[in-house]
N, C-alpha and C positions, 0 to 999 in steps of 0.2 A: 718339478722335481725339487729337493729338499737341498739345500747347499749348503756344506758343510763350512766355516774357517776355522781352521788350526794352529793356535799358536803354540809353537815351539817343538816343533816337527824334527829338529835337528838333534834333540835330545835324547837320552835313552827311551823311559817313554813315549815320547812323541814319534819317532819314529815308527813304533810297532801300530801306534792309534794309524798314523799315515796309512801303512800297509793294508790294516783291519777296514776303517772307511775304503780304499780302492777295491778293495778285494767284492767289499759286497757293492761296487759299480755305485758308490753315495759323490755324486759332484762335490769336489774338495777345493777349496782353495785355500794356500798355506802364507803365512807372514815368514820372512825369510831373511835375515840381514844378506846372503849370498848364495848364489846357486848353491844347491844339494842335490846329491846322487840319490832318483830316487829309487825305488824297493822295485824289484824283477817281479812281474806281473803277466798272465795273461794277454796278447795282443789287443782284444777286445778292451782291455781294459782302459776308462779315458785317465787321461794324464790330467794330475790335479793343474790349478793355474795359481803360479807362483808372482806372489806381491813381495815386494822388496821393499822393507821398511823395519824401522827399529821401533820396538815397543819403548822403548827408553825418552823417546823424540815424538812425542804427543803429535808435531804438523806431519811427521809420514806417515800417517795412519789414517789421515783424512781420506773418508767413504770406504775404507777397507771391508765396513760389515757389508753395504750396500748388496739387496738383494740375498741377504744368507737368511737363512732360517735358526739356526745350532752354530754357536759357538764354541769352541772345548780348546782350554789353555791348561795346558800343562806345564806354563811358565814358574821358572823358579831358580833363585842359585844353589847349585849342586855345590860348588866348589870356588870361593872367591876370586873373580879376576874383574880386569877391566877397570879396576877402583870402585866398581859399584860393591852399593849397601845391597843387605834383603830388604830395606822398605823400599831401595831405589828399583828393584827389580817383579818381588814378591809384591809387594802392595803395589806399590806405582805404578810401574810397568802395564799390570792385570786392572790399577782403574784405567789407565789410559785406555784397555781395551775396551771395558768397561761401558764408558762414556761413549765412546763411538757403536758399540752396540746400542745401546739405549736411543741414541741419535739414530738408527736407521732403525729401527721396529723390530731390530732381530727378537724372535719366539724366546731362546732359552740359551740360556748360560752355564756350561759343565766346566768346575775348575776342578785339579788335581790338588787337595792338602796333604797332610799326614793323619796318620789317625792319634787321637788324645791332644789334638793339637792345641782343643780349646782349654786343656790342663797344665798345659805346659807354656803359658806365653810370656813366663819368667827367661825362655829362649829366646834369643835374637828373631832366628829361622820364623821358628811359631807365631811369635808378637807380630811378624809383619804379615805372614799368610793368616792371620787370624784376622787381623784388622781388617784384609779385604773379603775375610768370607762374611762380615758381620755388614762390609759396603753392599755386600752382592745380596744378602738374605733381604737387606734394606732398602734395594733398588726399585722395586715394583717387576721385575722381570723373574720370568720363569727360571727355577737356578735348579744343579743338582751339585752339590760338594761329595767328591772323591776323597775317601780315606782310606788309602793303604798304608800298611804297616810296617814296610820295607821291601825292598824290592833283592832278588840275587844278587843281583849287581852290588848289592853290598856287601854281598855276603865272601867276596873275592878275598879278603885280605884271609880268612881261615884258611882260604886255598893256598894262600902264599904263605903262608907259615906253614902249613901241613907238607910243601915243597920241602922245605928244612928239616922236616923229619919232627919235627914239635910245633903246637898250638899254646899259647898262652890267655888264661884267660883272668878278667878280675872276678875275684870273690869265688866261691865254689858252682857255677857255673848252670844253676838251676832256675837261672830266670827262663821265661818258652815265649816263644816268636812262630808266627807263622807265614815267613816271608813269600814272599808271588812274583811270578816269574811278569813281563814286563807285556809277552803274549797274553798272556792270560789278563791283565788286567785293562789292557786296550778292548778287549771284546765289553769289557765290563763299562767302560769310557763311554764308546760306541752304541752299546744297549741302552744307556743312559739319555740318549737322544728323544726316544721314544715311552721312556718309564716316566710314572708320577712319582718314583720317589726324591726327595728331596736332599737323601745323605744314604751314601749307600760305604760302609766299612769294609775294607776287603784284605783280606790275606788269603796265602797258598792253603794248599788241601794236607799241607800236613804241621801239624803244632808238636815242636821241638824246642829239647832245653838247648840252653848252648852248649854244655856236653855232647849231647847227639850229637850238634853241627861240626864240631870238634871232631867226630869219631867217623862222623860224613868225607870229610875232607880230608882225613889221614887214610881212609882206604881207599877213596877214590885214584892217590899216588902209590898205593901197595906197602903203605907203612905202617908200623907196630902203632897200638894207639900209645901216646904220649901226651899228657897237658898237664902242663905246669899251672895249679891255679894262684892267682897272686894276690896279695893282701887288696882286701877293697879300700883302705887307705890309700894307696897308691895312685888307683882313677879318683877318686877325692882331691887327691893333691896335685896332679894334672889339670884337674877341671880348676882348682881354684886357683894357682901361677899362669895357667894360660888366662883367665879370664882378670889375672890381679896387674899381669905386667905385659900383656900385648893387647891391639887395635880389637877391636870387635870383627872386623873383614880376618882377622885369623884365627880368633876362636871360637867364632860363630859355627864352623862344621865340628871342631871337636867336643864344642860344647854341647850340640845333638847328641853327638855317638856315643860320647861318655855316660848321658844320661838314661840313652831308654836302652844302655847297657847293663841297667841296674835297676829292668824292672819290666816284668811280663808284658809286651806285645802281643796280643792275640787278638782277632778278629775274624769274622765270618770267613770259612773256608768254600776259597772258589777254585776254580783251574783244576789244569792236568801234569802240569810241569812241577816235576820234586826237585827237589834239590840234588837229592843224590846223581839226579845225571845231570845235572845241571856242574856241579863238581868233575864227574868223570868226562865230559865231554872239553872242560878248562884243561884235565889231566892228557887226556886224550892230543890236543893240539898244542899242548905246550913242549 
């Protein structure tokens, strides 16, 4: 049988990839700095087997591939902590796995990027996941590179402004994105195990301006629509004072959002999850 390792299962998507491998009975075994609560499953179903080790520390990973077939790292910084860089975690991290895949014979290597990542590595974020998808294409090992386009989960701050009764947006609000729910692209991870393709691009099943999301988010709390659109100088002038007078570990996430805020995100439409309940179920439990 086929063994899957998982890095970074603790994460938004790594958790749903977790759920998606148990679910179709795939032997998982996850990299884990500390126990995690995993995903409610069928009794039958086996319990993945968890290795406790930091992608960060290159000796706790010694034979972690041993014996796997599929690798899939959905390793990355979301959100700076711990004092680590994105090369300390995005690059590094992922050759550390790397290297040890290659040292035990593992088949194939699935990593998660961004999509346009290779146009954008003027970004902190990008420069360092790019670097390693260019280690990975040049490793001799079977790879597939993951490009999604955003996930809901980013999509959270519209909700919280549309709470207040107003959405603010930069510029007049016509750039389109086709963001994908976190399910939906774990199957895509998953599927990926078994596909020849080499870069598989993915976004949700529905392509919206940011007005739409705007007008998503305000009915989902039963409010009038409202959006204030704000001079695009303004994200200009953010993007360049954050990037002029602080560290890179703090402008490194604003300086993604700022930018592919200001410019059509659209990619192959997969899934089933819209957004729109993806909003009313945040409204629903808040």
């Amino acid at each position: 049988m086929r063994k899957i390792l998982l890095a970074g299962a603790t994460g938004y998507l790594g958790s749903y990839v977790l759920k998606e491998l148990l679910s179709r009975q795939l032997a998982t075994r996850i990299i884990a700095r500390h126990n995690i609560k995993l995903p409610e499953l069928p009794g039958e179903t086996p319990a993945p087997e968890i290795l406790k080790a930091e992608l960060t520390r290159p000796e706790s990973l010694t034979g972690c591939c041993e014996h796997i077939d599929t690798v899939i790292s959905t390793v990355g910084i979301t959100r700076q902590k711990d004092g680590l860089t994105y090369m300390d975690v995005d690059y590094q991290a992922n050759m550390n796995l790397l290297n040890e895949a290659i040292a035990a014979g593992v088949r194939k290597f699935i990593y998660v990027s961004v999509l346009n990542g290779e146009h954008l590595k003027q970004l902190k974020i990008c420069q360092a996941k790019e670097k390693f998808v260019a280690a990975l294409i040049n490793s001799g090992i079977d790879y597939c590179i993951i490009r999604p386009n955003g996930f809901f989960q980013d999509m959270r701050e519209f909700s919280k402004m549309a709470g207040s009764g107003r959405v603010y947006l930069f510029g007049p609000g016509k750039y389109r994105a086709n963001p994908i729910h976190g399910e939906d692209l774990a199957q895509i991870c998953v599927h990926a195990i078994s596909s020849e393709e080499k870069e598989i691009k993915a976004g949700g099943p529905q392509i919206l301006t940011q007005n739409d999301i705007a007008k998503l988010a305000l009915d989902s709390v039963g409010k009038p629509v409202r959006i204030t659109h704000l001079p695009d100088w303004i994200r200009k002038f953010i993007l360049f004072t954050t990037r002029t007078f602080t560290s890179s570990k703090t402008y490194g996430p604003v300086e993604f959002f700022l930018t592919v805020l200001a410019m059509d995100m659209i990619a192959p439409e997969y899934g089933k999850h819209t957004l729109k309940e993806f909003f009313e179920t945040i409204a629903k439990n808040s």
